[in-house]
N, C-alpha and C positions, 0 to 999 in steps of 0.2 A: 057304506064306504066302498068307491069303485077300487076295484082288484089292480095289483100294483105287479105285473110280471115283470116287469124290467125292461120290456122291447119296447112300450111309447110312455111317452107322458110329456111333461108341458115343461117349461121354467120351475115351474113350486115344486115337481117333482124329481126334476135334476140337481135343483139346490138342496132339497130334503137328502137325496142320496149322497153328496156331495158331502154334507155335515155328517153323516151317518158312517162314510169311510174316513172322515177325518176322525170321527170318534174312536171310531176302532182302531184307526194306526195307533192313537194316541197311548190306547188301552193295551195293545200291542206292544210299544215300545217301555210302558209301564210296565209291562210282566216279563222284562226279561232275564232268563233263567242265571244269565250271567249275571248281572246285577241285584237279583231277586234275593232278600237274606233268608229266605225262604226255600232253596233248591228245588223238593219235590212238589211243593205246594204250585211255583211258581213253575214248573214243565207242565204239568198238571193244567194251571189256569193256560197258559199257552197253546197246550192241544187243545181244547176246548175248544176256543175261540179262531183256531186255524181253522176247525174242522166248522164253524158255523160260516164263517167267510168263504169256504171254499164250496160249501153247499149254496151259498146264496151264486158265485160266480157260476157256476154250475147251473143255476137258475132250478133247484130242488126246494127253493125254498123262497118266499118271496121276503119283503124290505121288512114289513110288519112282523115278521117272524124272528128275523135278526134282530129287531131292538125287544123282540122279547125274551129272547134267549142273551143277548146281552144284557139284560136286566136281571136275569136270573146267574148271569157269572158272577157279577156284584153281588147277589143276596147270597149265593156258596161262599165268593171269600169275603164278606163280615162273617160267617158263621164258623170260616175255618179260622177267621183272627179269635173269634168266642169262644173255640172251645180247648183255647192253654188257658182261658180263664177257669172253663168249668175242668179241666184236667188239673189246675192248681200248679202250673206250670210259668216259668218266665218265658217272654218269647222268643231268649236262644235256647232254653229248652223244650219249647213245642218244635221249633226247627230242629233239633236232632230227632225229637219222636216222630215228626213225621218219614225222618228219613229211614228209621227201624220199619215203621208201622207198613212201608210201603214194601213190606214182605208178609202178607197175610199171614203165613202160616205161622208166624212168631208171634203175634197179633194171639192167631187161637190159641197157640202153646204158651206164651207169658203172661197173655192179659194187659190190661192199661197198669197195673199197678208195678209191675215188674217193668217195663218200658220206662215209665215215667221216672224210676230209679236210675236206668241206664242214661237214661238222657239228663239226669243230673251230675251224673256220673260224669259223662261225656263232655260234659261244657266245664267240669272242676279242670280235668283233666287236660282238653284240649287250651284252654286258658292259662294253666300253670307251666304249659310245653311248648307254647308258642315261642319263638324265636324270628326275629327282625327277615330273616332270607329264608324262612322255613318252605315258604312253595317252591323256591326253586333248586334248595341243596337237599338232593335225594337223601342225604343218611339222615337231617332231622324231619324228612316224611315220613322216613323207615323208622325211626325211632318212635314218631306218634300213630303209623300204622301197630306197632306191634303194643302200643297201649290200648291203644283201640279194639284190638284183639282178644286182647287179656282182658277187658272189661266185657266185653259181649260173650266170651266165655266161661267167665267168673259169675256172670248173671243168668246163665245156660241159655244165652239165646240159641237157635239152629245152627248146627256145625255146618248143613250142607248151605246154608245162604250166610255164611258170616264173609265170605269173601266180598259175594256185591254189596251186603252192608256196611262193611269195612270201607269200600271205592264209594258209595255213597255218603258216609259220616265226613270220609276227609273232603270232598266233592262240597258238605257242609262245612267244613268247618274251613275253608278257603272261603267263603261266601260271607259267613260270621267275623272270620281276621279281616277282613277289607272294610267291613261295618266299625268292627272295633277300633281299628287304627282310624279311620277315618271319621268319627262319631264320636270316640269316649269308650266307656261301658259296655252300650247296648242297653239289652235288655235283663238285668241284672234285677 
C-alpha cells in the first residue's frame, strides 16, 4: 500500500480524505460535552479525537493512522457503555460514577463498591431535588450542592477533592436534567 503523507495524491485520495474529515466532524459533533449525558466520558472521547486530528494536521501521523485510532475511540466507548453493565449500574448511574471516579485517589480509597453506592445515591437524590428553573436560580443549586455534599461525605469520599467533585456531579446532573425532561426517565 503506497504511503499516504498528505502533500500528493490523485482524486481517490482527496475524496478518501474528504469522507474521512466528514467522518470525524460528524463524530466530533456526536461527542459533544455539552450535549453528551455522559459529561466526563464525553470531554474524555473529545480530547482524544482532537488530539488525533490535530496530529494528523500536523502531518505526525498519516490518514491510515486516523481511521485506526478512530476505530479504536469506537471500540473505548462501546466498552465505556459495557462496563455500567458489568458495574451493575443504570446508565445515569454510571454517569455520576464516572464523574467520582475521575478523581483517582477516591477510586483507590473507596473502591468501585463504595462509588457505585454514591452514584446511586446521587441520581435518588438529584432526581428527587430537581426543580423546573433549578440551573438557573442559585439557591436551588445551593440547595442541591450542599446534598451533594452531604452524600460524598457521609460516604467518606476525599475532603480535599469533594469540591471539584461536587462542580463535576452538578456539571452531571445538568446534562442528565435536559435528558430527563427532554426524553422521559432515562436510564432508570
Amino acid at each position: 500500500m503506497p504511503k499516504d503523507n498528505g502533500s500528493k495524491g490523485n482524486g481517490a485520495s482527496l475524496g478518501f480524505k474528504a469522507t474521512l474529515w466528514k467522518a470525524a466532524d460528524a463524530l466530533r459533533a456526536n461527542l459533544d460535552a455539552a450535549e453528551y449525558k455522559r459529561v466526563v466520558q464525553a470531554r474524555s472521547f473529545l480530547e482524544m479525537l482532537e488530539k488525533s486530528i490535530a496530529r494528523y494536521q500536523n502531518r505526525a501521523i498519516e490518514t491510515a493512522a486516523v481511521i485506526e485510532e478512530l476505530i479504536g475511540l469506537a471500540k473505548e466507548m462501546r466498552q465505556a457503555q459495557q462496563r455500567g453493565e458489568q458495574l451493575g449500574l443504570t446508565e445515569d448511574e454510571i454517569a455520576f460514577y464516572d464523574a467520582l471516579e475521575a478523581n483517582d485517589s477516591a477510586v483507590k480509597v473507596l473502591g468501585d463498591t463504595i462509588l457505585n453506592q454514591i452514584a446511586q445515591d446521587l441520581v435518588k437524590a438529584v432526581r428527587s431535588n430537581l426543580t423546573i428553573d433549578w440551573t438557573v436560580r442559585e439557591s436551588a443549586r445551593a440547595n442541591l450542592r450542599v446534598i451533594i455534599k452531604r452524600i460524598l461525605r457521609m460516604r467518606g469520599y476525599p475532603p480535599d477533592k469533594q469540591e471539584k467533585a461536587t462542580a463535576t456531579v452538578l456539571e452531571q446532573a445538568e446534562a442528565l436534567s435536559r435528558a430527563w425532561t427532554a426524553g422521559g426517565e432515562g436510564g432508570r
